[in-house]
C-alpha positions in Angstrom: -82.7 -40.1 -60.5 -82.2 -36.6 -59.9 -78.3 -35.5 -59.1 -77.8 -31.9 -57.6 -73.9 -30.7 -58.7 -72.3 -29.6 -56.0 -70.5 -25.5 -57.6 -67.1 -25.6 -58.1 -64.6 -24.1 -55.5 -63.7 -20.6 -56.7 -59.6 -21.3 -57.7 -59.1 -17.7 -57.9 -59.3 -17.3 -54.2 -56.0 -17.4 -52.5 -55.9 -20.3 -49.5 -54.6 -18.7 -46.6 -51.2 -19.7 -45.8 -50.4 -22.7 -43.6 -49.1 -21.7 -40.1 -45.1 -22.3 -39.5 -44.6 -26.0 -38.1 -43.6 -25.9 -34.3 -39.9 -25.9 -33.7 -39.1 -29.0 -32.0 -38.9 -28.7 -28.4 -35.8 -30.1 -27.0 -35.5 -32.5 -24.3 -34.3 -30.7 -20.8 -30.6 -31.1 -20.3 -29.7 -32.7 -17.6 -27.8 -30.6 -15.1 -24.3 -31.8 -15.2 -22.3 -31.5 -11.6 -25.2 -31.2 -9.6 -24.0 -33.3 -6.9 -20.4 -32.1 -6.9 -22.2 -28.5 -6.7 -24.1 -29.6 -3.4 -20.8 -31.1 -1.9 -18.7 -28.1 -2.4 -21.3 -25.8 -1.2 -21.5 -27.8 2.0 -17.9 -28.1 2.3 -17.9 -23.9 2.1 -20.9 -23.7 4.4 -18.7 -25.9 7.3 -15.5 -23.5 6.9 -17.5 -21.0 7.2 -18.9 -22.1 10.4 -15.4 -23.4 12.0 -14.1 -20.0 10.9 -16.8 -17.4 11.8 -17.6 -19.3 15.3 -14.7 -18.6 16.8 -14.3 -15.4 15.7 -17.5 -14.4 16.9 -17.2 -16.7 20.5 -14.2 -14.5 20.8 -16.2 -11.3 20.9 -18.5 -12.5 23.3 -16.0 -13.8 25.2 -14.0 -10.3 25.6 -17.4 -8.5 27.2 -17.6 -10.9 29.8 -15.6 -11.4 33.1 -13.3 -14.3 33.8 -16.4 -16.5 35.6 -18.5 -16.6 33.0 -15.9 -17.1 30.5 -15.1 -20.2 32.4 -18.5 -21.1 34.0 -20.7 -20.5 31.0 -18.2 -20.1 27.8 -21.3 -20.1 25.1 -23.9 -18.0 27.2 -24.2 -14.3 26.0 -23.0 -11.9 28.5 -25.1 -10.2 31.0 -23.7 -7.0 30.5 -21.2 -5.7 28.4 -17.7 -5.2 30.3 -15.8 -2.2 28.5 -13.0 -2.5 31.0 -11.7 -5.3 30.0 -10.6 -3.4 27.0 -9.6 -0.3 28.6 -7.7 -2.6 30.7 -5.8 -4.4 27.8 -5.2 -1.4 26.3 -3.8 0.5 28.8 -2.4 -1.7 31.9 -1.5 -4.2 29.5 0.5 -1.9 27.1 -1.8 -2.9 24.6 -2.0 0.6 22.8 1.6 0.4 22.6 2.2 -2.4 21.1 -0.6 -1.7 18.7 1.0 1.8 17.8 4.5 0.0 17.5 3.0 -2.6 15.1 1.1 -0.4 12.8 4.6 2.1 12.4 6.6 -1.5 11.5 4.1 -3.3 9.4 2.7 0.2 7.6 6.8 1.0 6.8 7.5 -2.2 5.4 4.4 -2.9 3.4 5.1 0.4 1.5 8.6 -0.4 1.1 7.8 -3.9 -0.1 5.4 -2.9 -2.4 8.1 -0.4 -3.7 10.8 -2.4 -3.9 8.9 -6.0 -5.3 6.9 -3.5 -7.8 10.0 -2.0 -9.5 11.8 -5.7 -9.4 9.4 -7.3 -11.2 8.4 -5.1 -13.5 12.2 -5.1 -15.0 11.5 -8.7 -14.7 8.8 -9.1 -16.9 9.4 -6.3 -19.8 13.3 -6.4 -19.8 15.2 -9.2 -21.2 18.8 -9.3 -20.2 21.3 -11.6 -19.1 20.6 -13.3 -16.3 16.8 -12.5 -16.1 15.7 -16.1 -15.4 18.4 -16.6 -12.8 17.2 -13.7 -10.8 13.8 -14.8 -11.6 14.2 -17.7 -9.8 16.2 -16.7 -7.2 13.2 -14.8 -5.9 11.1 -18.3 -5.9 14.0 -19.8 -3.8 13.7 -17.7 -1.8 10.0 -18.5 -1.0 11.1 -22.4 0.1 13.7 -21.1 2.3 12.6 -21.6 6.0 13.2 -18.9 8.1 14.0 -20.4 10.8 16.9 -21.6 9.3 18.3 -17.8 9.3 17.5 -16.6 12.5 21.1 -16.7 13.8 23.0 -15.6 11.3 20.4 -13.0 10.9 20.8 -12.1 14.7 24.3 -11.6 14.3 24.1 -9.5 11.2 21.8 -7.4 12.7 23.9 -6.9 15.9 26.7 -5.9 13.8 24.7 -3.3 12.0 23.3 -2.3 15.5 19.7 -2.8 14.3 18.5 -5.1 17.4 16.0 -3.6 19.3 15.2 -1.1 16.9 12.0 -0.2 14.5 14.6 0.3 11.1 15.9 -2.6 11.7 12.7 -4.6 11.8 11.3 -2.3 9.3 14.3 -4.2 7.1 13.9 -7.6 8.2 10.4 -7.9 7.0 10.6 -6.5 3.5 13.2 -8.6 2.7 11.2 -11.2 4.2 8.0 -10.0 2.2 9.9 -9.9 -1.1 10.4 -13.2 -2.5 6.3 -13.6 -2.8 5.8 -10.4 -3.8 8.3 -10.2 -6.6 7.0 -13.6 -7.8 3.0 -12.3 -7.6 3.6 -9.0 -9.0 5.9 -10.6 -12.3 3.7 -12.7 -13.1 0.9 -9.7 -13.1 2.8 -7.4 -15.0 3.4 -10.0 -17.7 -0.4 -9.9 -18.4 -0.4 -6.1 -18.8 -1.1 -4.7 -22.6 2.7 -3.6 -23.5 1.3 -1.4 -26.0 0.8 1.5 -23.6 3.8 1.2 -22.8 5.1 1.1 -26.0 3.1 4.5 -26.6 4.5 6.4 -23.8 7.9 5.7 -25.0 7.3 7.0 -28.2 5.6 10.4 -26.8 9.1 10.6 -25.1 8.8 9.7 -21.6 11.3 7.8 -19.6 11.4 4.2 -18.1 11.1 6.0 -14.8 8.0 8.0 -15.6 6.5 4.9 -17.7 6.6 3.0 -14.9 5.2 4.7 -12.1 2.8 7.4 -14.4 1.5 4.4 -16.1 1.9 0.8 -15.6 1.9 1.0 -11.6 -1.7 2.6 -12.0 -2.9 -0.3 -14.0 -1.2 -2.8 -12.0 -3.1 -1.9 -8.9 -5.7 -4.9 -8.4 -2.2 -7.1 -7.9 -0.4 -3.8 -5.7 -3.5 -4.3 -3.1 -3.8 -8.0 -3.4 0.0 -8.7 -3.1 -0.3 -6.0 -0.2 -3.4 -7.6 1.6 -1.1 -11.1 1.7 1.9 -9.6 2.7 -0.8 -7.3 5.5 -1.5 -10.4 7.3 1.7 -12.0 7.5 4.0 -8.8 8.8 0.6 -8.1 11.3 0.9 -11.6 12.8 4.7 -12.0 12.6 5.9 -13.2 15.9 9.0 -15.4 15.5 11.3 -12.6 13.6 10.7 -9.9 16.5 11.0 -12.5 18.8 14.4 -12.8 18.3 15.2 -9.6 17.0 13.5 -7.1 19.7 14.7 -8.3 23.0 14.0 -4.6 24.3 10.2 -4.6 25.9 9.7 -1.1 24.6 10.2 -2.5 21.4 7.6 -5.4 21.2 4.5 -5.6 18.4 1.2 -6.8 19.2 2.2 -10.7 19.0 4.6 -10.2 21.7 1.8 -8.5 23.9 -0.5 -11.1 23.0 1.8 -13.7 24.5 2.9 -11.4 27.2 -0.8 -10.9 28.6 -1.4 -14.7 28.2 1.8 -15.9 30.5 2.1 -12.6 32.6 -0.1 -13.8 35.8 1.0 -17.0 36.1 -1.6 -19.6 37.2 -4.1 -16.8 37.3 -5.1 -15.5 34.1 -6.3 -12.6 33.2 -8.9 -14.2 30.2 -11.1 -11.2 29.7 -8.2 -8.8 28.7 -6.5 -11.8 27.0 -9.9 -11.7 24.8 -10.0 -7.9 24.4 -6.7 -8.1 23.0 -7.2 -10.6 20.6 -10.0 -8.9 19.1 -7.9 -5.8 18.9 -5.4 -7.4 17.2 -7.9 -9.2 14.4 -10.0 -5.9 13.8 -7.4 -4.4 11.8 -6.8 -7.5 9.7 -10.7 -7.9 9.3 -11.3 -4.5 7.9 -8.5 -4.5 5.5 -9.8 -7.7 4.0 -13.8 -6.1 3.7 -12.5 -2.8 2.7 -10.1 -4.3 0.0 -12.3 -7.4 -0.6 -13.3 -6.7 -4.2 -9.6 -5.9 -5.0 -8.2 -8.8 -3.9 -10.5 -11.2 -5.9 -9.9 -8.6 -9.1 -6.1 -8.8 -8.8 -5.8 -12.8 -8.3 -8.6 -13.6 -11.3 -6.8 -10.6 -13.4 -4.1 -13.1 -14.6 -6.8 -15.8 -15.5 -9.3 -13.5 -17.6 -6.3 -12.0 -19.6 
């Protein structure tokens, strides 16, 4: 029987080399808070509406006339009614009270800025005796109602002779402003790299300089945030002048606000009551979209030292 040999394989040729195993694919995580993530964004989306409804109902609301605001509250208006705010602003005393208000709160927001900036920043880089105390004197005074002062401070006012004047408010709300600012802006400075302060000393300058030159520049996220807070509360402040500005000359826009709501009696002037409502929240609303980057910078600044 015939046999045919198969040739030998030529073992001086090189194999070619194996290809690289496949990395193991991993399973697909399973996304982790996926629910909670759903709930919280719907919980956001339904602020959002209960906040931005009114806000915008109040808009319509102050281009229409008294009849539709009452027959047909949620229908668009047919026209747009500009007199309503020329009337709010001008038979109303609007424009004076808005003028009045922006004197008080702009005064007092630079001089609580001022005066809460240069507190806390001996309170966070200083230690001295009785640092704490001081300290927490300021958070006190955060939990102390004001209501609670409003006749002793109406009788220390009337024996300075500040009722009825725009000083004496102008005094009232920064130390009413202070206690949250001090504690805000402390806290803030604390997470501030000393070292450049530590620097400027040693090139020779002074605490003064140090302080505004340098460490008040870097501390502004907190300065606009702190100031944005305290914005709102000194632009809506209605209880302190209340008491304090019996004088109608003297009144902020709260006071006006009030006054146009109870000033006719059973018959109310809603369109102008409307007007001035959205005069008084336009300044408040632009402040927080012109500064709205700022104010997230300066509260997360803390938490991504």
């Amino acid at each position: 029987m015939k046999t045919t040999d198969t040739p030998p394989a030529d073992l001086t040729k090189e194999s070619e080399p194996a290809p690289p195993p496949a990395a193991p694919v991993a399973p697909p995580e399973k996304k982790s808070g996926g629910t909670l993530n759903v709930f919280s964004h719907g919980v956001l989306i339904i602020w959002a509406v209960l906040v931005v409804v009114p806000l915008l109902w109040a808009v319509m609301s102050s281009f229409k006339n008294d009849h539709d605001i009452l027959a047909e509250p949620w229908k668009l208006p047919d026209r747009l009614h500009f007199e309503n705010w020329s009337r709010a602003w001008g038979q109303a005393h609007m424009g004076q009270y808005f003028g009045h208000t922006l004197v008080v709160v702009g005064c007092s927001l630079v001089g609580t800025l001022l005066l809460g900036s240069m507190a806390a920043y001996v309170l966070a880089r200083f230690d001295f005796p009785g640092n704490r105390f001081i300290y927490f004197l300021f958070v006190g005074g955060m939990s102390f109602p004001i209501i609670l002062a409003l006749v002793p401070l109406f009788f220390v006012m009337n024996n300075m002779s500040l009722l009825n004047t725009t000083q004496g408010l102008v005094l009232v709300y920064i130390a009413y402003s202070l206690p949250f600012t001090v504690f805000f802006l402390t806290s803030f400075f604390r997470t501030l790299p000393g070292e450049v302060a530590e620097a400027a000393t040693l090139d020779g300058a002074s605490h003064t300089r140090t302080f505004f030159q340098v460490m008040l520049p870097m501390a502004k996220p907190g300065l606009i945030s702190v100031g944005i807070f305290n914005f709102l509360g000194q632009w809506n402040q209605y209880l302190l002048p209340t008491v304090l500005n019996t004088d109608p000359k003297q009144r902020v826009l709260a006071q006006g606000l009030v006054e146009l709501a109870t000033s006719q009696g059973y018959k109310g002037d809603y369109s102008g009551l409307f007007a001035g409502l959205v005069m008084a929240m336009l300044p408040v609303l632009a402040a927080y979209i012109i500064f709205q980057r700022q104010v997230v910078a300066g509260l997360t600044a803390g938490a991504l030292k």
